[in-house]
N, CA, C and O atoms as a GROMACS GRO file, in nm:
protein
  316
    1UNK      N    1   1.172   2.058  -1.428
    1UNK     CA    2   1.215   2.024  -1.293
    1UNK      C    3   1.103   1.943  -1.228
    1UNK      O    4   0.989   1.987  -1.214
    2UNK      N    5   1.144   1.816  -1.186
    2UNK     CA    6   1.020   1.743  -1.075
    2UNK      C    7   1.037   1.778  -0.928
    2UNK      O    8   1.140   1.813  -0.870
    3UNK      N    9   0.928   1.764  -0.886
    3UNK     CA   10   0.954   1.753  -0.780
    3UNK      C   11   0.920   1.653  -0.682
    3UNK      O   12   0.799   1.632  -0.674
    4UNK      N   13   0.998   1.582  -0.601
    4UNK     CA   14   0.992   1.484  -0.501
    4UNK      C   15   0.860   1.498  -0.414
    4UNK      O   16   0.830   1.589  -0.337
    5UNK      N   17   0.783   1.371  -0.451
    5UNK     CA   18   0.658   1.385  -0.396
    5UNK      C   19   0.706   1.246  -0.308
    5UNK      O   20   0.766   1.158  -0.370
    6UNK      N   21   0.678   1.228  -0.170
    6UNK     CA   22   0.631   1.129  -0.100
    6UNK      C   23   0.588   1.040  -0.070
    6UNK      O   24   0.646   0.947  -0.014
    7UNK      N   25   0.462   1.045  -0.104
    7UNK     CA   26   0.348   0.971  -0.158
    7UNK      C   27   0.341   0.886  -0.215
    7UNK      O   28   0.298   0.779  -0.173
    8UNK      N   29   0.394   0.916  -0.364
    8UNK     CA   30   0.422   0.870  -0.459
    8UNK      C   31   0.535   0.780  -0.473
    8UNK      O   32   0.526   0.676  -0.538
    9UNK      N   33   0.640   0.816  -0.415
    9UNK     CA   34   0.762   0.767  -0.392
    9UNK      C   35   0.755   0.633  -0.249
    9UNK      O   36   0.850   0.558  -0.230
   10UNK      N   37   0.635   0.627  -0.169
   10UNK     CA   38   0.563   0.517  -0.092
   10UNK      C   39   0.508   0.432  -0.144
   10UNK      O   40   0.538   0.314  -0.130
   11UNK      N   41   0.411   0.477  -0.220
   11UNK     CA   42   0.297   0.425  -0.298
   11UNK      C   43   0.397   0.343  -0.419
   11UNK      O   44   0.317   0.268  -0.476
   12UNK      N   45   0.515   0.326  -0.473
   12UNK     CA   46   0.606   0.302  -0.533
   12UNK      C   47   0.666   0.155  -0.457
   12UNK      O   48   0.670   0.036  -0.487
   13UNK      N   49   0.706   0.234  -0.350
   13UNK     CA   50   0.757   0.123  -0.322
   13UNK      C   51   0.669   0.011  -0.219
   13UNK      O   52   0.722  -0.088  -0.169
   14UNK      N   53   0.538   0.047  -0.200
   14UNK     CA   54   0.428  -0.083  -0.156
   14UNK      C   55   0.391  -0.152  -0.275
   14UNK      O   56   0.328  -0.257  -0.261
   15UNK      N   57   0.428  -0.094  -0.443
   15UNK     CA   58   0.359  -0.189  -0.535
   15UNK      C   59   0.504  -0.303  -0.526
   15UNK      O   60   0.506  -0.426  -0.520
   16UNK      N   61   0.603  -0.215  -0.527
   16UNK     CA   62   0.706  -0.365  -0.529
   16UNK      C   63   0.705  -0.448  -0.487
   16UNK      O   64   0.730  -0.558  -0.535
   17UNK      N   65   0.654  -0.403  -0.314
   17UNK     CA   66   0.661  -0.488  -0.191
   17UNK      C   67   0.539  -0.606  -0.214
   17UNK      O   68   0.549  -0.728  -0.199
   18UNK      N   69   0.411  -0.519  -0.259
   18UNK     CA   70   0.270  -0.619  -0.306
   18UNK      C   71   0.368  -0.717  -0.417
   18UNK      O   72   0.360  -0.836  -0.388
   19UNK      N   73   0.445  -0.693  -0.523
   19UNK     CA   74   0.465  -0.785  -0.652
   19UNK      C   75   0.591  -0.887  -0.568
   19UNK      O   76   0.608  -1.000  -0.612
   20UNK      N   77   0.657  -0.849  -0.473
   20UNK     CA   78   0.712  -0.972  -0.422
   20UNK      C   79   0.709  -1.078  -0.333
   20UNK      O   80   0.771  -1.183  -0.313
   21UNK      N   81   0.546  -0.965  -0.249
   21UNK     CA   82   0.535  -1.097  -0.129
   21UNK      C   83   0.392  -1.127  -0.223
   21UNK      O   84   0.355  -1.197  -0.129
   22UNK      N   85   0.308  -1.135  -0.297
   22UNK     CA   86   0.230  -1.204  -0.329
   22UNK      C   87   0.229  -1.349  -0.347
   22UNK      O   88   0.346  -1.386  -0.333
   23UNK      N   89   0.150  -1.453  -0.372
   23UNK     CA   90   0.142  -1.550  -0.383
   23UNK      C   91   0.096  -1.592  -0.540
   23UNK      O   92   0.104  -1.703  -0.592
   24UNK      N   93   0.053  -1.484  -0.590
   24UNK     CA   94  -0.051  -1.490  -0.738
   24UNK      C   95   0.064  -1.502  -0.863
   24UNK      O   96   0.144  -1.409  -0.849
   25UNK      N   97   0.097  -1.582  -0.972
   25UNK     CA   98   0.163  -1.610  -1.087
   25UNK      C   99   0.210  -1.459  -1.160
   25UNK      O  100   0.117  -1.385  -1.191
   26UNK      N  101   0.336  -1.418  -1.184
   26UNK     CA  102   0.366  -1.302  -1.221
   26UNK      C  103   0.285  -1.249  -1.368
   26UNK      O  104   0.273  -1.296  -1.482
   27UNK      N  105   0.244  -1.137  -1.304
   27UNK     CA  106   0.158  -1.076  -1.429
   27UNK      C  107   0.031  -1.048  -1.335
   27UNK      O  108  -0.004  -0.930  -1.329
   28UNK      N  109  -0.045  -1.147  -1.257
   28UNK     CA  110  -0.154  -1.131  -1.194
   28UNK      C  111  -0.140  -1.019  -1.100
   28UNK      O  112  -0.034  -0.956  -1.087
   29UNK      N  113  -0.269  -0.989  -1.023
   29UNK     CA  114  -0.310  -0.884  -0.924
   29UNK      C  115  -0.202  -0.857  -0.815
   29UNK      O  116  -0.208  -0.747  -0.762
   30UNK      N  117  -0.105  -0.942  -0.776
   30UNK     CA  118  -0.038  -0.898  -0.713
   30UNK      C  119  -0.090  -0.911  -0.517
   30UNK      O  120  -0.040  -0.836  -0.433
   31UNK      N  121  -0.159  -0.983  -0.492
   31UNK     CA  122  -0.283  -0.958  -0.415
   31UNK      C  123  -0.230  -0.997  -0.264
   31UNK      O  124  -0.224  -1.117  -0.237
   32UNK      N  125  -0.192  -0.900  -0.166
   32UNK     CA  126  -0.141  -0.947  -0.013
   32UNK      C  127  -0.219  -0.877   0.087
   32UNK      O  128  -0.296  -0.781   0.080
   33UNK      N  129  -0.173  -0.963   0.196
   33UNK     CA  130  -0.346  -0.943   0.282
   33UNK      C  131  -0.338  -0.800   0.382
   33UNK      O  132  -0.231  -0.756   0.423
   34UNK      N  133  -0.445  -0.751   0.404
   34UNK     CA  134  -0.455  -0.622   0.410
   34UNK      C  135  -0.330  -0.612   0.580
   34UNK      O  136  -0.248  -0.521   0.596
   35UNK      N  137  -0.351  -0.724   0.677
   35UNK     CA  138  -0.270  -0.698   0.770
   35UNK      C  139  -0.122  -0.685   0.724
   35UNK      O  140  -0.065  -0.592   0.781
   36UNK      N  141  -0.055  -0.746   0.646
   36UNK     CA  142  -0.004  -0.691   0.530
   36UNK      C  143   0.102  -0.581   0.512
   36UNK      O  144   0.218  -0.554   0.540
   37UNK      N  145  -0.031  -0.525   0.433
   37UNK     CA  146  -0.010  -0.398   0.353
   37UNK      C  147  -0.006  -0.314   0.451
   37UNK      O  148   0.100  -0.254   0.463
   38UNK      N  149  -0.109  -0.286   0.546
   38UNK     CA  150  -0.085  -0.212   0.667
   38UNK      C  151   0.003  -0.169   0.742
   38UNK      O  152   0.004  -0.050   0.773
   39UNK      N  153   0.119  -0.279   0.797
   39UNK     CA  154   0.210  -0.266   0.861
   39UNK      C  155   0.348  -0.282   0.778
   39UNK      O  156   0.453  -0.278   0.842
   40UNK      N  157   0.352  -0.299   0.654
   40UNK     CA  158   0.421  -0.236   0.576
   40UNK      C  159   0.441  -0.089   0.516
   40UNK      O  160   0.551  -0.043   0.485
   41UNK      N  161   0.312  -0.017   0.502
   41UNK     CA  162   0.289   0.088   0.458
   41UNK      C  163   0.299   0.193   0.585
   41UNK      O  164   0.351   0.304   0.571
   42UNK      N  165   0.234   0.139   0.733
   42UNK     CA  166   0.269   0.250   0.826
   42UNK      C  167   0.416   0.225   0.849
   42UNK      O  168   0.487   0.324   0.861
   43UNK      N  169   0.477   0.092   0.858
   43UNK     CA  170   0.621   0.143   0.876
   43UNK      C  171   0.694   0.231   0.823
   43UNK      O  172   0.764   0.314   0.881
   44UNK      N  173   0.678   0.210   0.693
   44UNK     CA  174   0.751   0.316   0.581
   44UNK      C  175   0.682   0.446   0.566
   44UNK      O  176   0.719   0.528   0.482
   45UNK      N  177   0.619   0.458   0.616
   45UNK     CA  178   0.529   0.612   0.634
   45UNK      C  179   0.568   0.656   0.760
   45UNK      O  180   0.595   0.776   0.764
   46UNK      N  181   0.578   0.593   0.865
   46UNK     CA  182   0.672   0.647   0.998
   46UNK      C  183   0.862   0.674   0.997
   46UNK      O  184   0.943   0.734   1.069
   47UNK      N  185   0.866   0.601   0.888
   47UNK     CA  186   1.018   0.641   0.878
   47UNK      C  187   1.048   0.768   0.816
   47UNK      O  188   1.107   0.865   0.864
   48UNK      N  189   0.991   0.749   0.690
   48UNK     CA  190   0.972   0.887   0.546
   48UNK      C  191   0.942   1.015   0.687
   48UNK      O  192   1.018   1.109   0.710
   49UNK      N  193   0.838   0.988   0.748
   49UNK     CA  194   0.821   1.116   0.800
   49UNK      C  195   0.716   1.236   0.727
   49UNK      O  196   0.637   1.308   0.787
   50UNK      N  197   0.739   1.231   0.603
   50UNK     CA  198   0.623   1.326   0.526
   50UNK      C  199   0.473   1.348   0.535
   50UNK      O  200   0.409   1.453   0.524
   51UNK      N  201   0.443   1.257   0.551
   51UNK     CA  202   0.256   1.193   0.558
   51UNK      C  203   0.235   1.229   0.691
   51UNK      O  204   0.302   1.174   0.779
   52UNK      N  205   0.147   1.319   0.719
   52UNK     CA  206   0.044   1.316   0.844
   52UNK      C  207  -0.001   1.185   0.884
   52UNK      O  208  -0.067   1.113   0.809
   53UNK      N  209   0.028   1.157   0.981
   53UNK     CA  210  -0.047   1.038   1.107
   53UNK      C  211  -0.207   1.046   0.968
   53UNK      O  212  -0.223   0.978   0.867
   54UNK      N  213  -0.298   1.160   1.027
   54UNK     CA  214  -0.403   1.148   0.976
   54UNK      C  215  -0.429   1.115   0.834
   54UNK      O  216  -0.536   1.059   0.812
   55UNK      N  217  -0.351   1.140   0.733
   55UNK     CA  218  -0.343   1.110   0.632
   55UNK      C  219  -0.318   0.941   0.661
   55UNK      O  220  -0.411   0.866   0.691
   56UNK      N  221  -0.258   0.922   0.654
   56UNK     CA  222  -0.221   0.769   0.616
   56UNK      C  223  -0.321   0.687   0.712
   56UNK      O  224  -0.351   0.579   0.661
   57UNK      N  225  -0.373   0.707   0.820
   57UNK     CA  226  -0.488   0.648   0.865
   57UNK      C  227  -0.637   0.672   0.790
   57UNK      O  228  -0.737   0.608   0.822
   58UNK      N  229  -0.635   0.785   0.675
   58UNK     CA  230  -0.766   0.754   0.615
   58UNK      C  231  -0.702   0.671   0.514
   58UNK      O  232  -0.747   0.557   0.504
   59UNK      N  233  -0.590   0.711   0.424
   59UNK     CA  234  -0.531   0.591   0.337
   59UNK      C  235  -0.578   0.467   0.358
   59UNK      O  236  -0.664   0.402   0.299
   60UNK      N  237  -0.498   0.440   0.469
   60UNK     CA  238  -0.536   0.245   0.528
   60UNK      C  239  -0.706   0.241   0.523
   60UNK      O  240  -0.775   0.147   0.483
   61UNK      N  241  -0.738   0.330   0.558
   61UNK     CA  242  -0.934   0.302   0.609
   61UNK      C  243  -0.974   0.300   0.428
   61UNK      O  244  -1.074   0.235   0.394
   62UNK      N  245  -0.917   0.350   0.355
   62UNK     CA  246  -0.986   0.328   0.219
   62UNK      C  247  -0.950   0.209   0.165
   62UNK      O  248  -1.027   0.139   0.099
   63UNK      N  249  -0.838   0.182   0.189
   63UNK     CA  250  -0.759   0.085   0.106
   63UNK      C  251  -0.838  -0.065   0.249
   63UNK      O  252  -0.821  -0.181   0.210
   64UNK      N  253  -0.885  -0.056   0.341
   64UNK     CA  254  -0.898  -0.166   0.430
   64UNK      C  255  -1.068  -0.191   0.367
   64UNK      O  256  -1.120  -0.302   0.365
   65UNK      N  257  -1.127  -0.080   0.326
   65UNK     CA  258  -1.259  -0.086   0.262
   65UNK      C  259  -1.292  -0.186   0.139
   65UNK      O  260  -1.381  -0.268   0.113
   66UNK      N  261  -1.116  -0.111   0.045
   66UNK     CA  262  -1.165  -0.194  -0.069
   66UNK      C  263  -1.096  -0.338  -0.055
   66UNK      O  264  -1.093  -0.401  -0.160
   67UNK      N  265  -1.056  -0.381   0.026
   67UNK     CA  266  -0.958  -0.503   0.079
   67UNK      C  267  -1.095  -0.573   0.105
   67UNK      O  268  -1.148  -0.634   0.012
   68UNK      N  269  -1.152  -0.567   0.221
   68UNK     CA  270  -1.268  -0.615   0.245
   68UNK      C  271  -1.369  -0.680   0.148
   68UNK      O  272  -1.388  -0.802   0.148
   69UNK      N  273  -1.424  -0.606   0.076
   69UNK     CA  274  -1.494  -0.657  -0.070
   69UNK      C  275  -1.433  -0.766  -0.155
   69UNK      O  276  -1.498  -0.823  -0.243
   70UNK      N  277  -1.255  -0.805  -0.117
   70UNK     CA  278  -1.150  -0.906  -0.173
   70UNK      C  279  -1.113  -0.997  -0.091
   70UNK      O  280  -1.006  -1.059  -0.098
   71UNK      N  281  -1.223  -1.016   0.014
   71UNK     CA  282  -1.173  -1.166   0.163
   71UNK      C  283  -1.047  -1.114   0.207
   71UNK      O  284  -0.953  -1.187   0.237
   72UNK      N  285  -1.044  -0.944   0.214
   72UNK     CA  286  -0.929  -0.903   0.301
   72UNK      C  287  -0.822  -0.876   0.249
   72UNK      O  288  -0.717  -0.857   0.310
   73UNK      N  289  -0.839  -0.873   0.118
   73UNK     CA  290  -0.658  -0.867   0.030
   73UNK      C  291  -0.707  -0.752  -0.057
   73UNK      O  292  -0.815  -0.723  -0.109
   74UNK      N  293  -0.541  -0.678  -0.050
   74UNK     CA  294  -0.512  -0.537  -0.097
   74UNK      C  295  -0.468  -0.596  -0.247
   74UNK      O  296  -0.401  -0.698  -0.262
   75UNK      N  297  -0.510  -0.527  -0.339
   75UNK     CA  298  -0.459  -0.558  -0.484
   75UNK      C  299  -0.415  -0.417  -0.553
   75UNK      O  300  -0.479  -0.326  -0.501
   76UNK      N  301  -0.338  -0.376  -0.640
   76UNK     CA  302  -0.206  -0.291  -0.694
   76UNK      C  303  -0.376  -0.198  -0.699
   76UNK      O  304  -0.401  -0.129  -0.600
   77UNK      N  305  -0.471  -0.200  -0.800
   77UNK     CA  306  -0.523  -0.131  -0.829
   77UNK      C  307  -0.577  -0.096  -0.721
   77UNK      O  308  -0.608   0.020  -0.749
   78UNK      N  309  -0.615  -0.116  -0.606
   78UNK     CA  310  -0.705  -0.003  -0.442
   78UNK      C  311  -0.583   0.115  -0.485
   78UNK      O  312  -0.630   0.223  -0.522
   79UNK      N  313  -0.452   0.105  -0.484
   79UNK     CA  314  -0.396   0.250  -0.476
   79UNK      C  315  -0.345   0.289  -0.597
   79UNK      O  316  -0.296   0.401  -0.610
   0.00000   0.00000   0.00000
């Protein structure tokens, strides 16, 4: 029996969202800019409902960390 994780089931659907709005040749990093990923990922984290506010604001703060070190772009592997 699985069980329905959240998270996971987010984190799912921001890699799709990264592999279709990218700009990079299919196969590559996948790479979209952290303003982005941000307001894609809190939308769909405010809808889902599951994720603590606080949770998903350290999420973004890790994932805006390793964005930074990339001139600001989120790539599949930060999550």
């Amino acid at each position: 029996i699985s069980c329905w994780n959240p998270l996971q089931s987010l984190l799912s659907s921001m890699k799709q969202a990264c592999e279709l709005l990218t700009s990079d040749p299919e196969g590559g990093a996948a790479r979209i800019p952290f303003e982005t990923f941000s307001f894609l990922y809190s939308y769909l984290a405010s809808i889902d409902g599951e994720i603590p506010e606080t949770e998903r604001e350290a999420f973004l703060q890790g994932i805006k960390d390793q964005a930074d070190k990339h001139s600001g772009m989120v790539l599949l592997r930060h999550f």
